[in-house]
C-alpha positions in Angstrom: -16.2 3.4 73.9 -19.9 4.1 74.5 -20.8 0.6 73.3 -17.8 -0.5 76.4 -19.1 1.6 78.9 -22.5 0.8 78.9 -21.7 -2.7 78.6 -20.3 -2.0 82.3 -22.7 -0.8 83.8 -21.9 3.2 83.4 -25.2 5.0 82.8 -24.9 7.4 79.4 -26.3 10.9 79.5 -27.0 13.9 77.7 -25.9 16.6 79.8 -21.9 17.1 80.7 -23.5 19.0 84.0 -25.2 15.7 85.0 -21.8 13.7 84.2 -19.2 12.2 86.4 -16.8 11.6 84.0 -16.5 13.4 81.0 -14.6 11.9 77.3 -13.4 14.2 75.0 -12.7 12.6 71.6 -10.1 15.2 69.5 -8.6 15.5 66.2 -5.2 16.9 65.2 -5.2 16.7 61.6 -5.2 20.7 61.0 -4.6 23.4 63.4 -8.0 24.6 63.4 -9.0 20.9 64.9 -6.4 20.9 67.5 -7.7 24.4 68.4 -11.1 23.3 68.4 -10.1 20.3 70.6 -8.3 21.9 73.3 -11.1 24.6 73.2 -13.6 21.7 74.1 -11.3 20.9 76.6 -11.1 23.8 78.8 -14.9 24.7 78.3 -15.4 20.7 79.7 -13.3 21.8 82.2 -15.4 23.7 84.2 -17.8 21.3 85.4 -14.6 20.1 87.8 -15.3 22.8 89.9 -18.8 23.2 91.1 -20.1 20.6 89.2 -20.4 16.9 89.4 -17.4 15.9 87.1 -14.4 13.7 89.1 -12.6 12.9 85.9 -11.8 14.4 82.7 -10.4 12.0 80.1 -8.8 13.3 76.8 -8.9 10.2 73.8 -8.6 10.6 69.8 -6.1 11.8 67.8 -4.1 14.4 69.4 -4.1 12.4 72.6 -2.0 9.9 70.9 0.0 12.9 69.4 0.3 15.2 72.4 -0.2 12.9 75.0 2.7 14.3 77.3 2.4 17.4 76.5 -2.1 17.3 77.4 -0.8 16.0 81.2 1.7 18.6 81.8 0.1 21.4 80.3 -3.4 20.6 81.1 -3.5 19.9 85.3 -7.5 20.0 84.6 -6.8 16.3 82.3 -6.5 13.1 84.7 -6.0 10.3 81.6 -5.1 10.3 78.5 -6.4 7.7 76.1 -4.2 7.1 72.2 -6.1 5.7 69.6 -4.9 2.1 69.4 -6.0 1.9 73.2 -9.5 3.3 73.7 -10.7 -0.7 74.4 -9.3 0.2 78.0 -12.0 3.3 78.5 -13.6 0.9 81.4 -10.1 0.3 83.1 -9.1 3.5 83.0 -12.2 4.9 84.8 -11.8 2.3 87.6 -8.2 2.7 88.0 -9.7 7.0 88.3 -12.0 5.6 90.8 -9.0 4.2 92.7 -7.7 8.0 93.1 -4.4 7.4 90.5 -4.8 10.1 88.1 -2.3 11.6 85.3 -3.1 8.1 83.5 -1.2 7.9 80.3 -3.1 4.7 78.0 -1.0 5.0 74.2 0.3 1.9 73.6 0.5 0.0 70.2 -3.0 -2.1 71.0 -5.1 -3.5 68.5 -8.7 -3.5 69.3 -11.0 -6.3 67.8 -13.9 -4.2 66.8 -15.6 -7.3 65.7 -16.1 -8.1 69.1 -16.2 -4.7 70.7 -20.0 -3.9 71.5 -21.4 -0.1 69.9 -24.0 2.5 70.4 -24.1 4.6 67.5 -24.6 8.9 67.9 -25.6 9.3 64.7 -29.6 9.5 63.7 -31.3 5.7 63.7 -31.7 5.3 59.9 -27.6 6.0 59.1 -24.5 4.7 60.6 -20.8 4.9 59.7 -19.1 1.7 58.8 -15.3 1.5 59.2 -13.4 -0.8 57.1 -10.1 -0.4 57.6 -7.8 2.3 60.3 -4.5 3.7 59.6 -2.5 4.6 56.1 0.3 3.6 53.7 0.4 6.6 51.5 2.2 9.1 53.9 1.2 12.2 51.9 4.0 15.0 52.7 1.5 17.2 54.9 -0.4 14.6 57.0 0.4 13.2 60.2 -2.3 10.6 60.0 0.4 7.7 59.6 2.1 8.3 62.2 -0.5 8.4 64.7 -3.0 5.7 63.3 -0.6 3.2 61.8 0.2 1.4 59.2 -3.1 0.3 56.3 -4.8 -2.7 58.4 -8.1 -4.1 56.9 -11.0 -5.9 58.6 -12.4 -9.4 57.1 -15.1 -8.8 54.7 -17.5 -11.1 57.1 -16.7 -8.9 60.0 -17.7 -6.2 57.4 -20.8 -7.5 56.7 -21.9 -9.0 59.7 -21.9 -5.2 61.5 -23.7 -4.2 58.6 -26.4 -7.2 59.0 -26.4 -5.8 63.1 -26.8 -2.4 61.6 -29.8 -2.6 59.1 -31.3 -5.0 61.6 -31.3 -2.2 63.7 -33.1 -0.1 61.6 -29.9 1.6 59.8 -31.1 2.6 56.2 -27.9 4.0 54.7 -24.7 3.0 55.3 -21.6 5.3 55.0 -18.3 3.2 54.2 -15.3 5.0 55.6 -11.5 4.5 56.1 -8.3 6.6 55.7 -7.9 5.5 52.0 -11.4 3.0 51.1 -10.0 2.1 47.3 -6.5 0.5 49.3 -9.2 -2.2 50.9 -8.2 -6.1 51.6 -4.4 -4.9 50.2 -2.5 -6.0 53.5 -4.9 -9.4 53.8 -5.7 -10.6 50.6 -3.1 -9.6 48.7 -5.5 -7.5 46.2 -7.6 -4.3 46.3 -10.9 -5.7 47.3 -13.4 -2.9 47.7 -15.6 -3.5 44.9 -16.0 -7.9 46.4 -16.8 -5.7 49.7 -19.6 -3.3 48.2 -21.1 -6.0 46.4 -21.6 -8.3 49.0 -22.5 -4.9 51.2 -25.2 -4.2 48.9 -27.0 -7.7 49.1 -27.5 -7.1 53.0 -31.5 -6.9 53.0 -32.7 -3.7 54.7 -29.5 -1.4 53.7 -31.0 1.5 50.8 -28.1 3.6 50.6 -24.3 2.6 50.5 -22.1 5.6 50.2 -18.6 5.4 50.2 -15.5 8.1 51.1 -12.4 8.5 50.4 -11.0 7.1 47.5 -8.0 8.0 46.3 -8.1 8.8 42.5 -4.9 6.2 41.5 -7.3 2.9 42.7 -10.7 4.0 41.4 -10.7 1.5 38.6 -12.6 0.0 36.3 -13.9 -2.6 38.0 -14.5 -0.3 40.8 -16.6 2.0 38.5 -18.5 -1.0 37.3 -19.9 -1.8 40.7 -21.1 1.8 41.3 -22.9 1.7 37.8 -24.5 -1.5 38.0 -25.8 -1.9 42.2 -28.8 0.3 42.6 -27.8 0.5 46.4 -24.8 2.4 45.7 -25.0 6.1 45.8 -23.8 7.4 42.5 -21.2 9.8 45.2 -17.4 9.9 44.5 -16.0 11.2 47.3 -12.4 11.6 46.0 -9.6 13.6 47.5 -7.7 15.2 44.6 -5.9 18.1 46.8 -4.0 20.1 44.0 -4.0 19.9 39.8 -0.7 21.2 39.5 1.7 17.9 38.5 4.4 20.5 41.2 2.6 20.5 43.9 0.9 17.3 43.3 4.9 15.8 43.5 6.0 17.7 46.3 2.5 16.6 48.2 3.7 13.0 47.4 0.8 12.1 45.9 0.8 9.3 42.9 -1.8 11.1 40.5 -1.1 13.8 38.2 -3.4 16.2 36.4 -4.2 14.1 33.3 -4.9 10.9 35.0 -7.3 12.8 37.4 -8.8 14.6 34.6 -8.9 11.3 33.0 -10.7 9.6 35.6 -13.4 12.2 36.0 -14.1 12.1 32.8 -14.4 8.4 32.9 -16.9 8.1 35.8 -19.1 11.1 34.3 -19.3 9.0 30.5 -20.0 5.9 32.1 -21.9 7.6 34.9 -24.1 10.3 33.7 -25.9 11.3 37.3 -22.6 10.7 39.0 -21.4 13.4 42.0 -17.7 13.9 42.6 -16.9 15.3 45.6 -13.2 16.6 46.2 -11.4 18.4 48.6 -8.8 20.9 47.8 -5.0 22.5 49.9 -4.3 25.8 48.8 -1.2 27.5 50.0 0.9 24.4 50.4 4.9 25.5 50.7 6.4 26.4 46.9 2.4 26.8 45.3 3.1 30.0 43.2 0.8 32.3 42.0 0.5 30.2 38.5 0.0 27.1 40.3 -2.7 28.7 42.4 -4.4 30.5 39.1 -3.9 27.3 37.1 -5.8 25.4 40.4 -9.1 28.5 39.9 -9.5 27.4 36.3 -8.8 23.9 36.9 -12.0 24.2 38.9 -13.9 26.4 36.8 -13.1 23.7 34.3 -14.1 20.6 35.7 -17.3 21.9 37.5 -16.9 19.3 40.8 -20.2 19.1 42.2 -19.0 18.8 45.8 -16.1 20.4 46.5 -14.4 21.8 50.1 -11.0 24.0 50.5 -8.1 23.8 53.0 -5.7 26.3 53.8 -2.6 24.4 54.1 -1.7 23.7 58.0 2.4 23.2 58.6 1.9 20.6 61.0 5.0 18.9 62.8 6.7 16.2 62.3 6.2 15.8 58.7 8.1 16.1 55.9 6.4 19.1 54.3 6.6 21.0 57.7 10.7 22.0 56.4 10.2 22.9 53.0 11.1 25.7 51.7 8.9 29.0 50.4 5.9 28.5 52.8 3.2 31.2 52.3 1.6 33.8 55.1 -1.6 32.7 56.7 -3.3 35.9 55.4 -2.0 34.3 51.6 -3.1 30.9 52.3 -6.9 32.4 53.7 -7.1 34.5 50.5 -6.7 31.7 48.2 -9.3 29.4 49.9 -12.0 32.0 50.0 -11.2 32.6 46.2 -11.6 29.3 45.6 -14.8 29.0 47.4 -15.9 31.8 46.0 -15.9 29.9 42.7 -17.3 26.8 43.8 -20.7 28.5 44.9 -21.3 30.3 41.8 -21.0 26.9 40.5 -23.1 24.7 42.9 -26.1 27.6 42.5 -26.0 27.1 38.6 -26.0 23.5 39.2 -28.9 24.0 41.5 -30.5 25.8 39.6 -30.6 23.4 37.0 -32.6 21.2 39.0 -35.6 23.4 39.3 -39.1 21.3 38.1 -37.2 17.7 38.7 -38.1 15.3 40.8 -35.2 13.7 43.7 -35.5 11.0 45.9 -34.8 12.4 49.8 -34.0 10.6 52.8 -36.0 12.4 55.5 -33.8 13.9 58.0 -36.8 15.8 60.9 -38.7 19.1 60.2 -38.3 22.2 61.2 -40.7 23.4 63.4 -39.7 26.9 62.9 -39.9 27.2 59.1 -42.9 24.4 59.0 -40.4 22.2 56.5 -38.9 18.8 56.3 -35.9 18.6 55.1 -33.8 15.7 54.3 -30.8 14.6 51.8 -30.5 13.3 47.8 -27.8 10.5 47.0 -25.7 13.3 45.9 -25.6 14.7 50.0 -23.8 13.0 52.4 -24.5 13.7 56.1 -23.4 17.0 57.9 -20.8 18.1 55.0 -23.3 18.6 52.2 -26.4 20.1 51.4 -30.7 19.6 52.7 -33.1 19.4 51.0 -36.0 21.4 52.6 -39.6 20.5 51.5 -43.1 20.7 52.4 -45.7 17.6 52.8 -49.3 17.2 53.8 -48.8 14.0 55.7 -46.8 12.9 59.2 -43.6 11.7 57.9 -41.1 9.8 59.8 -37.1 10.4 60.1 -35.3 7.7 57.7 -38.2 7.3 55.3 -37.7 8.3 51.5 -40.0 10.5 49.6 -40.3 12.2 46.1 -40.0 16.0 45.8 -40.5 18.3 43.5 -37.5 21.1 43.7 -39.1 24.7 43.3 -36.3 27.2 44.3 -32.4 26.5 44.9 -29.8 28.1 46.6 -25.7 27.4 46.2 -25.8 24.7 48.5 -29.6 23.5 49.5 -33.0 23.1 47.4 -36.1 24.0 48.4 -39.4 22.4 47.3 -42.9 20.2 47.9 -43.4 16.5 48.3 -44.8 14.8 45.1 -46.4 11.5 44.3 -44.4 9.8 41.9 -40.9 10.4 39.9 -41.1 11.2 36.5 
């Protein structure tokens, strides 16, 4: 949308005060993001009155979900934007500009992102590379089907030729994203065809890092494996939602793994694998989860030692199948078991860190703080904004995107803390 407007002539700036129009972007997978969305709304809001906004435009996720709902029961929203429609952000502001308001943009459109010009938010040395939108899998508590659509990949030489853009543009890592990565090329080539994609992903010149989320534990094969062990570029990070290890629950979620196939595969990528980081997420508190399930869950986790690891409370949403099912559990319940769970997981990320006192990692410089007097920056094993830093000292000017060496001298759960070296050893 910012790539769009800018090729129209709107100027792009920092300040919402400054701002004649003003684009909220929202989620709705969990409550707390719908909360956090219309929260961002109203506080937007404000700068309608007194301020310089004429138009406040709602896009993303829960406009597509809520979209009659957000123009009756927010006057202070003039258009609404869905998610297969946000190609139209110019047309939309000009038809504002005409005076029509209460605009209501969520048809069934399919942008061509391949031709669709960008301007990336995220720092200069890393961008987010989207493969593939919507989902086939329609897991019992998501709603992500029905808003995004069904699975539809992009051509690997679209693929590649943003990423070409991209590291031409001085992007150093890449992150490769999608509802479900592993289902890749399915729907076009009749095959899963992630590891072709990474492969000819890791041969664009200029790219260091390739990380990838999102793989669902049933199509992380062999082959797939293989291409993380044997392309340097490839962050040795598994990013792969497992939700639940009881084979119940795991049913009743819908999903098409059980307990000993995702023990299994963990055990797979850590023999072949040895410096490998799985990351997982986690629902606790999902309707039926018993106090055995949710005790077998803490030692499943105590067991397996997951490197990364994050924790949902379950959030009944509407207009999916799990929203009726029977023996749902209490917030308060649902709050307790995630903390508990958490509570685990950081006495096992210190110990981890701890381990790494007096090595040496490689870190992708992130800025310094000017504070503390300390760079800080990210390992292969961090993945922007949801993992740890690592914060480090150096006696030269260093730049933002550069990689250096750094010796780790302290460690908390979550970040390291050290000085920059001269060489790996």
């Amino acid at each position: 949308m910012l790539g769009i407007l800018a090729e129209h002539g709107f100027e792009i700036v920092e300040n919402e005060e400054d701002a004649d129009v003003i684009i909220v972007n929202t989620c709705t997978f969990i409550d707390s993001a719908k909360n956090e969305s219309i929260e961002c709304i109203l506080e937007l809001s404000q700068y309608k009155n007194g301020g310089n906004c004429k138009a406040l435009i709602v896009t993303g996720c829960m406009a597509q979900r809520y979209k009659e709902q957000i123009l009756s029961e927010m006057p202070e929203v003039d258009a609404v934007i869905g998610t297969n429609e946000y190609d139209k952000i110019a047309d939309v502001i000009k038809e504002l500009d005409n005076d029509k308001t209460d605009l209501l943009w969520c048809g069934a459109g399919n942008p061509d992102e391949q031709n669709l010009p960008r301007i990336r938010t995220t720092p200069s040395y890393t961008a987010y590379l989207k493969i593939a939108e919507g989902c086939d899998n329609h897991c019992t508590y998501c709603v992500i089907p029905s808003i995004r659509g069904m699975y539809k990949s992009r051509m690997i030489e679209d693929i590649v030729s943003e990423a070409e853009r991209l590291a031409e543009d001085g992007v150093r890592e890449l992150v490769v994203i999608a509802q479900d990565t592993t289902a890749y090329g399915k729907d076009i080539y009749g095959e899963y065809h992630l590891p072709e994609l990474l492969k000819k992903l890791c041969a664009v010149n200029g790219v260091d890092w390739i990380r990838v989320h999102y793989c669902y534990p049933e199509l992380v094969s062999d082959e797939l494996i293989e291409v993380f062990k044997t392309e340097p570029k490839l962050c040795n990070y598994f990013d792969i939602p497992i939700q639940h290890s009881s084979d119940t629950i795991l049913k009743k979620m819908g999903r098409h793994t059980n307990k000993a196939q995702i023990v299994g595969l963990i055990e797979r990528i850590r023999r072949e694998i040895p410096d490998a980081v799985i990351r997982t997420s986690l629902i606790v508190g999902f309707p039926g989860e018993t106090e055995e399930d949710f005790e077998n869950l803490c030692d499943f986790v105590r067991k397996i030692r997951f490197e990364r690891l994050g924790v949902f409370a379950y959030s009944r949403e509407e207009d999916t199948p799990a929203y009726s099912f029977d023996n749902q559990i209490d917030d308060e319940e649902k709050e307790r078991r995630r903390d508990l769970i958490m509570m685990i997981q950081s006495e096992i990320a210190e110990e981890q860190n701890t381990e790494k006192i007096g090595s040496v990692v490689r870190v992708l410089v992130e800025d310094k703080d000017e504070i503390i007097k300390s760079y800080y920056g990210r390992t292969y094993a961090d993945s922007e904004e949801i993992d740890g830093k690592v914060f480090f000292k150096s006696d030269r000017r260093l730049t933002p995107g550069e990689f250096v060496n750094v010796r780790v001298e302290q460690a908390m759960e979550y970040d390291l803390f050290g000085a920059e070296c001269d060489a790996c050893e």
